[in-house]
C-alpha positions as CSV (number, residue, x, y, z in Angstrom):
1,X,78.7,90.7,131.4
2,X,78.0,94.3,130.3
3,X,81.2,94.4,128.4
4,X,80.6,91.6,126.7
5,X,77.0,92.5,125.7
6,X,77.8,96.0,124.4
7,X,80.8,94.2,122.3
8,X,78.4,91.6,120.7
9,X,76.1,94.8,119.7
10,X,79.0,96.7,118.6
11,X,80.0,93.7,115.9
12,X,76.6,93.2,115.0
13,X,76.4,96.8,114.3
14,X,79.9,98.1,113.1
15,X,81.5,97.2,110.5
16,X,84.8,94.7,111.2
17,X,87.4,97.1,109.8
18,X,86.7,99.7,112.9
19,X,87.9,97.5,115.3
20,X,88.9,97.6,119.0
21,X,91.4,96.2,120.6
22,X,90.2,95.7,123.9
23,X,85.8,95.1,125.0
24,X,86.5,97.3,128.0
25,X,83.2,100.2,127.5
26,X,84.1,103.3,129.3
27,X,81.8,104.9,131.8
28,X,83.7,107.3,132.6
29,X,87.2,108.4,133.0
30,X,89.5,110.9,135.1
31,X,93.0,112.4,134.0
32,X,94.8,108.7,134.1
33,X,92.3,106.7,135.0
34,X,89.5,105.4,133.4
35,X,86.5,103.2,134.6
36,X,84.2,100.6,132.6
37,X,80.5,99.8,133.0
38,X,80.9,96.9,135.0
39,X,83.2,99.8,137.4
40,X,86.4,98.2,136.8
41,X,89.4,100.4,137.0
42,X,92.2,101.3,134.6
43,X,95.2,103.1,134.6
44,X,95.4,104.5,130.9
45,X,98.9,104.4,129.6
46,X,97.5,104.9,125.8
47,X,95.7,108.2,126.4
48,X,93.4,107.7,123.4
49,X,96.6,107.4,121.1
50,X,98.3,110.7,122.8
51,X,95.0,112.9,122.2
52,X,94.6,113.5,126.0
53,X,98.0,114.8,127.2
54,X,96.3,117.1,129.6
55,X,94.5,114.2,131.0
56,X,90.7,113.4,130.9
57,X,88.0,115.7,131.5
58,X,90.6,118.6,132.5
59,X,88.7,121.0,134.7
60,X,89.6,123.2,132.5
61,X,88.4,121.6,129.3
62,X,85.6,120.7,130.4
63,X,84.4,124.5,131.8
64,X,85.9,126.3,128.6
65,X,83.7,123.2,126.3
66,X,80.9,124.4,128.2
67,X,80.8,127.9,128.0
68,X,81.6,127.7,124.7
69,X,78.6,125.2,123.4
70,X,76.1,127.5,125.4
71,X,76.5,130.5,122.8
72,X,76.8,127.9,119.9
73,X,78.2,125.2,118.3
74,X,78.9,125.4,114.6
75,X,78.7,128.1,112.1
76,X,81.2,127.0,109.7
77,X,84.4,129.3,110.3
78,X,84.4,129.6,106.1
79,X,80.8,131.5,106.8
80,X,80.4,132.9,109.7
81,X,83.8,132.9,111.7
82,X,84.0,133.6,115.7
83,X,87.0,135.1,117.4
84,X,87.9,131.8,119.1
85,X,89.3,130.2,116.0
86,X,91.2,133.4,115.4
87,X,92.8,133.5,118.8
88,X,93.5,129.7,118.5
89,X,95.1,130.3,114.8
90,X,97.4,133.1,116.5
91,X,98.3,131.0,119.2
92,X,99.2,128.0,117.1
93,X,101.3,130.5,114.7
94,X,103.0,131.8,118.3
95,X,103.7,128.2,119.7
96,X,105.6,126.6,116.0
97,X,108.8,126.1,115.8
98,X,110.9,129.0,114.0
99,X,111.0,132.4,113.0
100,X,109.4,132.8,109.8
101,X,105.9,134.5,109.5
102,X,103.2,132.1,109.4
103,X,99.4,131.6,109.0
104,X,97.3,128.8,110.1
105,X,94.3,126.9,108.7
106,X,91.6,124.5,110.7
107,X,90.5,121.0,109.3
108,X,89.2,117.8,111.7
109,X,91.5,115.2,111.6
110,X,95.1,114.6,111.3
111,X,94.8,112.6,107.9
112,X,93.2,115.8,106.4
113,X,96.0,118.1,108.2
114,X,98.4,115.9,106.1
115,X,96.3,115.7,102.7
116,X,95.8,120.1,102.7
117,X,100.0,119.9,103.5
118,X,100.6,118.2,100.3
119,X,97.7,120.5,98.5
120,X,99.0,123.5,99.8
121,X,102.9,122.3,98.9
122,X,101.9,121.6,95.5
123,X,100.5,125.0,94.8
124,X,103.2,126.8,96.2
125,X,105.8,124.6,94.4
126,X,103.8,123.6,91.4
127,X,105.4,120.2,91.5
128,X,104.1,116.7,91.2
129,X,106.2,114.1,94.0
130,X,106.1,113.9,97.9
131,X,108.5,111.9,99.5
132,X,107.8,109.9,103.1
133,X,109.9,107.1,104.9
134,X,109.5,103.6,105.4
135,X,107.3,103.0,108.6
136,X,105.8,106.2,108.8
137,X,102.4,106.8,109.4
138,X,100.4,109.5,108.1
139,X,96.4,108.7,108.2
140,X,93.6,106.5,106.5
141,X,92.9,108.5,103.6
142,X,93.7,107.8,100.4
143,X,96.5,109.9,99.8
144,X,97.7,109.8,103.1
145,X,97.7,105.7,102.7
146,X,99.5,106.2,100.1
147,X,102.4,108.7,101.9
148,X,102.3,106.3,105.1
149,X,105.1,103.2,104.6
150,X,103.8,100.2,106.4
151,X,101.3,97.8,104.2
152,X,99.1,95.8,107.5
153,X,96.4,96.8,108.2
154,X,96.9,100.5,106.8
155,X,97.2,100.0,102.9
156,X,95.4,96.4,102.4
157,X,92.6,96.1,100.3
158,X,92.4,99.8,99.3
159,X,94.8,100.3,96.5
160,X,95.1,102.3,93.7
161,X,96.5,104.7,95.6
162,X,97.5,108.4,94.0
163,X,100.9,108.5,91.8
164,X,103.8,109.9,92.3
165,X,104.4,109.3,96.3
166,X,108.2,107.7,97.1
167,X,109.3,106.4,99.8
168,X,112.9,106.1,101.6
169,X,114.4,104.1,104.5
170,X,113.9,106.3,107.9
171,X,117.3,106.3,110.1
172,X,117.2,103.6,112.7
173,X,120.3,102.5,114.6
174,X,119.2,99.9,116.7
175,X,118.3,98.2,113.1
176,X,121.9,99.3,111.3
177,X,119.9,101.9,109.5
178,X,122.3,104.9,109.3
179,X,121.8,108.9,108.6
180,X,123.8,108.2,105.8
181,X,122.3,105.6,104.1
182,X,118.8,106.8,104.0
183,X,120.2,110.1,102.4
184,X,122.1,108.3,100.2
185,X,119.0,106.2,99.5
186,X,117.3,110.2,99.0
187,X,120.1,110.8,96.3
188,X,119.6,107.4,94.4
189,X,115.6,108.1,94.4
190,X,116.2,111.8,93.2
191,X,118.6,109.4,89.9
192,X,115.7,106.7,89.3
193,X,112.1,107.6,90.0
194,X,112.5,111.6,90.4
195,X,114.1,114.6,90.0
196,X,114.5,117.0,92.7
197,X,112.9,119.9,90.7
198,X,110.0,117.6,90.6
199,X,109.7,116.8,94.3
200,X,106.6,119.4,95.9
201,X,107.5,118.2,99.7
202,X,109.5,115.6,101.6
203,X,106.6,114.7,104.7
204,X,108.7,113.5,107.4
205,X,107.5,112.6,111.3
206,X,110.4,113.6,114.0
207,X,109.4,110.5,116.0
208,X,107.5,107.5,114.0
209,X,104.2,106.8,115.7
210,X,102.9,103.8,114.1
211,X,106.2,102.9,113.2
212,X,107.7,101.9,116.4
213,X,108.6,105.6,118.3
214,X,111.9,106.0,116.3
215,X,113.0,109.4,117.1
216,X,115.0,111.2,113.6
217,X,118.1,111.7,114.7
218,X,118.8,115.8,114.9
219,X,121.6,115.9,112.3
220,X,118.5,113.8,110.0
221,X,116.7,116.3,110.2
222,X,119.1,118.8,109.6
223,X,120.1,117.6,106.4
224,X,116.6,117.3,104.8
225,X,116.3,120.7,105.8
226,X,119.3,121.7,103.9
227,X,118.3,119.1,101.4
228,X,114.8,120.8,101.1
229,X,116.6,124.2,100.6
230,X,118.8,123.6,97.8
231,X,116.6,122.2,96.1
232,X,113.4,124.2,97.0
233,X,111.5,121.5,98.4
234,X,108.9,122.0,100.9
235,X,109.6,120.0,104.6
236,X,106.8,119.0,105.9
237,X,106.9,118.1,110.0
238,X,103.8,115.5,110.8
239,X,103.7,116.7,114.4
240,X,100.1,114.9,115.1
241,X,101.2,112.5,117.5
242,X,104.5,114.2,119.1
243,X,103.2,117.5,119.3
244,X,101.8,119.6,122.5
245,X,104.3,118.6,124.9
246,X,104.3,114.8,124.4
247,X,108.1,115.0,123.6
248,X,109.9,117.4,126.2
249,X,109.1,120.3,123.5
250,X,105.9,121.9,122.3
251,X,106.7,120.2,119.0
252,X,109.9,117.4,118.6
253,X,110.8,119.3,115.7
254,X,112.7,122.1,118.7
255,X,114.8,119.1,119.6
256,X,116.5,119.0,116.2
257,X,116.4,123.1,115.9
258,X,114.6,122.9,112.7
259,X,111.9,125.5,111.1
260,X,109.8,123.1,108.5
261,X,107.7,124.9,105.6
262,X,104.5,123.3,107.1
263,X,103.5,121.3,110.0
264,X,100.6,119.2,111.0
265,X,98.9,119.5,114.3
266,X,95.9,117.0,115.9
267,X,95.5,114.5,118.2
268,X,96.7,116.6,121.7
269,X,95.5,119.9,120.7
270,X,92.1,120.1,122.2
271,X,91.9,117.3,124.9
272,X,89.9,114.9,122.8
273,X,88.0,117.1,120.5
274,X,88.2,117.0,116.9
275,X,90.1,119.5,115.2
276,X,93.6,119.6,113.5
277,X,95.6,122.2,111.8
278,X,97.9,122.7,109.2
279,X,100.6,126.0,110.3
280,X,103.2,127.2,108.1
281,X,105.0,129.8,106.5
282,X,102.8,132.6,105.0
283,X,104.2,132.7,101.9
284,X,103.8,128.9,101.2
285,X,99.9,128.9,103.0
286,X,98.9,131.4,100.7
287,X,99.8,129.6,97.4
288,X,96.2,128.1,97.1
289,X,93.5,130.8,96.1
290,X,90.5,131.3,98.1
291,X,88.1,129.0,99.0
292,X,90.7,125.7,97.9
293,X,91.0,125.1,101.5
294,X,88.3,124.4,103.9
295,X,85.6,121.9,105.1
296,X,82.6,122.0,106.8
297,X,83.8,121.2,110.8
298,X,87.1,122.5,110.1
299,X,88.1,124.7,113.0
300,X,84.8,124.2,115.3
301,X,84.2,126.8,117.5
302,X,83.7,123.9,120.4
303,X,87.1,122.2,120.1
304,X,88.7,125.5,119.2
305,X,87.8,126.8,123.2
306,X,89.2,123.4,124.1
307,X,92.4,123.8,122.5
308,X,92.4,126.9,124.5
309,X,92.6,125.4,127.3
310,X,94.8,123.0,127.0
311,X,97.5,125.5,125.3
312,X,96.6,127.5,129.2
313,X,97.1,124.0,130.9
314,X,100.3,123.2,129.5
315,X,101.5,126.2,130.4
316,X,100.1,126.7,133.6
317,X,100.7,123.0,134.8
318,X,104.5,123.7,132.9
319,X,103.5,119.6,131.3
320,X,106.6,120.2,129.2
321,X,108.9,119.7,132.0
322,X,106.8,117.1,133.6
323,X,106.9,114.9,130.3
324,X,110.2,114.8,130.3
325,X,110.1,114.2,134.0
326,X,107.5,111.1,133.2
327,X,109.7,109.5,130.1
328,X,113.0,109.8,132.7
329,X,110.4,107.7,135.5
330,X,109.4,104.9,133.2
331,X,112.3,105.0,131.2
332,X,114.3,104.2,135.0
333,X,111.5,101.4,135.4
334,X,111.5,99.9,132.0
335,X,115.2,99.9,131.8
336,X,115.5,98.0,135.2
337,X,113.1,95.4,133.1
338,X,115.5,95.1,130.4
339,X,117.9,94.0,133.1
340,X,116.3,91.5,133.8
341,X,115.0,90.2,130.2
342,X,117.7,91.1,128.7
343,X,116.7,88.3,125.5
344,X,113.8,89.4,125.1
345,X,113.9,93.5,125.0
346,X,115.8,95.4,122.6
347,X,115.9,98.5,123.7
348,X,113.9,100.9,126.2
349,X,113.7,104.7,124.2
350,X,111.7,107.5,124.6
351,X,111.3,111.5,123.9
352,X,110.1,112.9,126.8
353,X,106.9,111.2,127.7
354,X,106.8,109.2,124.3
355,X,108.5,106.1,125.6
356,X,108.8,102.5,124.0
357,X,109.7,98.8,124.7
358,X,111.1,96.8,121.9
359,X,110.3,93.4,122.0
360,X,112.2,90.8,120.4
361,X,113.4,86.9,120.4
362,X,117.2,85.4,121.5
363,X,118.8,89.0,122.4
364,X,118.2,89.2,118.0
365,X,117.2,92.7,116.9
366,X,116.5,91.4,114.2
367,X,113.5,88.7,115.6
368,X,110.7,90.7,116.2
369,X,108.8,89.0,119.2
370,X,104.7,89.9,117.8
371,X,103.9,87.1,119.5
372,X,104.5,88.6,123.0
373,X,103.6,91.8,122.1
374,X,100.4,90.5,121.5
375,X,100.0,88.3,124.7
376,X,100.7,91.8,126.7
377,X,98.1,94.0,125.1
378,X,95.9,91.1,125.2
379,X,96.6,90.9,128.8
380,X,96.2,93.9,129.7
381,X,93.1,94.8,130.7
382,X,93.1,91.9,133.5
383,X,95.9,93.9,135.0
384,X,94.2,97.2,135.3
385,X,96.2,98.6,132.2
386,X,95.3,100.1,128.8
387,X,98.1,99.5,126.8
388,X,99.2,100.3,122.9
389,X,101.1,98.3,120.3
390,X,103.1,99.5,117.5
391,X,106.0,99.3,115.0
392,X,106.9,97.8,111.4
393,X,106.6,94.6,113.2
394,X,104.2,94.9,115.9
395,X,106.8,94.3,118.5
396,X,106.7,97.2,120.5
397,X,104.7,98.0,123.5
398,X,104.2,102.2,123.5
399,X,103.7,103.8,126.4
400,X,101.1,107.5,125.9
401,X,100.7,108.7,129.6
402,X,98.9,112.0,129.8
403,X,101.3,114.7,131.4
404,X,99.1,115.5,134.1
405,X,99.8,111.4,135.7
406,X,101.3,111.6,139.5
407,X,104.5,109.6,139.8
408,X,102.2,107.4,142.3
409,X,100.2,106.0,139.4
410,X,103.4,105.7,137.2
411,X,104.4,103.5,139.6
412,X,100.9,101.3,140.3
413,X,100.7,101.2,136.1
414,X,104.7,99.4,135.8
415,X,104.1,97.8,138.7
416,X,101.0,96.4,137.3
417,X,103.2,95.9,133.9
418,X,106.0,93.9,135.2
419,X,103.6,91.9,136.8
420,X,102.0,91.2,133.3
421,X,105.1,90.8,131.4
422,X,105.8,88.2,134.0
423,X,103.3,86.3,133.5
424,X,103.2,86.0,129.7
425,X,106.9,85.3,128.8
């Protein structure tokens, strides 16, 4: 009843568009598991949207958090700055993808990582147009909104949104969406609506979150880098949600053997607290003049010792090879589904431990099943699970373990899952 008490207050007192989608009230939680106030347990295959790759409440975190908020908690790194942020900055600048100098800058949320990308592309380039794909997802602000290419529940209601923002079909080929056509589809946007020597950036996520975990093929990504160059376009990697070992590599962008101009980073770098960062090349970073970047929480000294410490868990833990470890475990499970479903899953997919179930109608691609996506995340919580939904159509379950999971509970959580599943279809 506690649940449902602390749900009713939580109506009564938020407002309706910060939803949840389950009334589960966390008590407490431990790397993969998590408990409610009523006790009830949970394996968490959601991870707070892929924030806690190191697991909850990491020993390690949590000592480094502590030690940290003891000396103090906020200064504002644009007034008084501390030598954590510097060492996280350096680290960050070590970690990216590529050769190229770079510098680093410290916001709070992914959204804003995204918004100072575009700022900072625009000063460098002194152009007007940013270019995103259909189905990607780039944060809640209002030039984000604009950037990300899925109307529901993103974009409703909050229009105008900033001029100047194109989008393009992303490559897909379980939905006959070829390489070729969305560059094509590039080359007829850069005939009608732009020219290249207009276009700041081209903001691109190697693996769509949101969107329904489509991975960019490599030789995509290849060609907007070469598009990008010829045209001195900046290429912006959104890294938030596939970055810090989630995919196999720090960043999914090494899969593809890509350098982009700028990158995002959020969600999995500090273990749950806020901070995000914008990294790029320090030529480009350095466009805008002093004090056109910033914001007050931007790089807190608390969340910048717990980035820390995840960067020394990943490493020490080596999560990189165990996520790819974890997406070859469930991907061997789900797949063994599919077998058996074969009409109503599309396809099982994942990049290291960013895995996905396609969900769909009479062995058609092209029938999204939402309606038992929905039953299963509905569902969930009576089977122990904490499951997350996603895609253009809302027909694919996503699956966010943290690294540090033990094949044992991989194993409990599907067997838990096929159980559900079973009892829904």
């Amino acid at each position: 009843m506690l649940n449902k008490t602390l749900q009713a207050r939580k109506v009564k007192a938020i407002a309706r568009g910060q939803g949840n989608i389950y009334p589960v009230y966390v008590d407490h939680a431990v790397n993969s598991e998590l408990w409610d106030v009523e006790q009830n347990r949970y394996i968490d295959f959601g991870t707070g949207i892929a924030v806690c790759n190191t697991g909850h409440s990491h020993p390690k975190v949590v000592a480094a958090v502590k030690a940290q908020i003891e000396k103090f908690s906020h200064t504002c790194v644009m007034v008084n700055p501390y030598e954590v942020a510097v060492e996280l900055a350096e680290k960050l600048i070590d970690i990216a993808p590529g050769e190229s100098d770079k510098k680093a800058i410290f916001v709070s949320t992914g959204a804003e990582a995204v918004e100072n990308c575009v700022k900072i592309a625009r000063a460098h380039t002194k152009r007007r147009g940013v270019i995103a794909f259909n189905g990607g997802f780039h944060g809640r602000t209002n030039l984000a909104m604009a950037l990300t290419g899925k109307i529901t529940p993103y974009k409703n209601l909050f229009g105008p949104f900033p001029g100047d923002i194109f989008h393009a079909p992303f490559p897909i080929e379980c939905h006959n969406i070829s390489v070729e056509q969305s560059l094509k589809a590039l080359e007829n946007l850069f005939k009608v609506d732009i020219a290249p020597s207009d276009v700041a950036a081209i903001i691109v996520e190697p693996v769509q979150g949101e969107g329904g975990f489509y991975a960019a093929p490599a030789e995509f990504l290849q060609a907007l880098r070469q598009l990008c160059d010829e045209h001195g376009i900046m290429l912006i990697a959104d890294e938030i949600q596939t970055g810090f070992g989630r995919t196999g590599k720090m960043f999914s962008f090494e899969h593809a053997g890509v350098e982009a101009d700028l990158m995002t980073m959020a969600k999995g770098i500090a273990g749950g607290f806020p901070i995000a960062a914008v990294v790029g090349k320090s030529e480009i970073m350095d466009a805008p003049l002093p004090g056109g970047l910033g914001g007050t929480y931007g790089g807190s000294p608390v969340a910048c010792a717990a980035a820390l410490a995840v960067l020394d868990v990943i490493e020490s833990e080596n999560l990189i090879k165990r996520a790819n470890q974890i997406g070859d475990l469930f991907n061997q499970r789900l797949t063994q589904l599919k077998t058996a479903y074969p009409e109503l899953i599309l396809e099982v997919r994942n990049q290291g431990a960013m895995i996905a179930l396609e969900l769909i109608e009479n062995g058609d691609a092209e029938q999204a099943n939402t309606a038992l996506t929905q039953a299963i995340i509905a569902n969930a919580a009576e089977h122990g699970l904490i499951l997350l939904a996603c895609g253009f159509y809302g027909n694919v379950i996503r699956f966010l373990p943290a690294l540090t999971i033990s094949d044992e509970l991989i194993h409990e959580g599907l067997d838990s899952f096929e159980k559900l599943f079973a009892s829904v279809v």
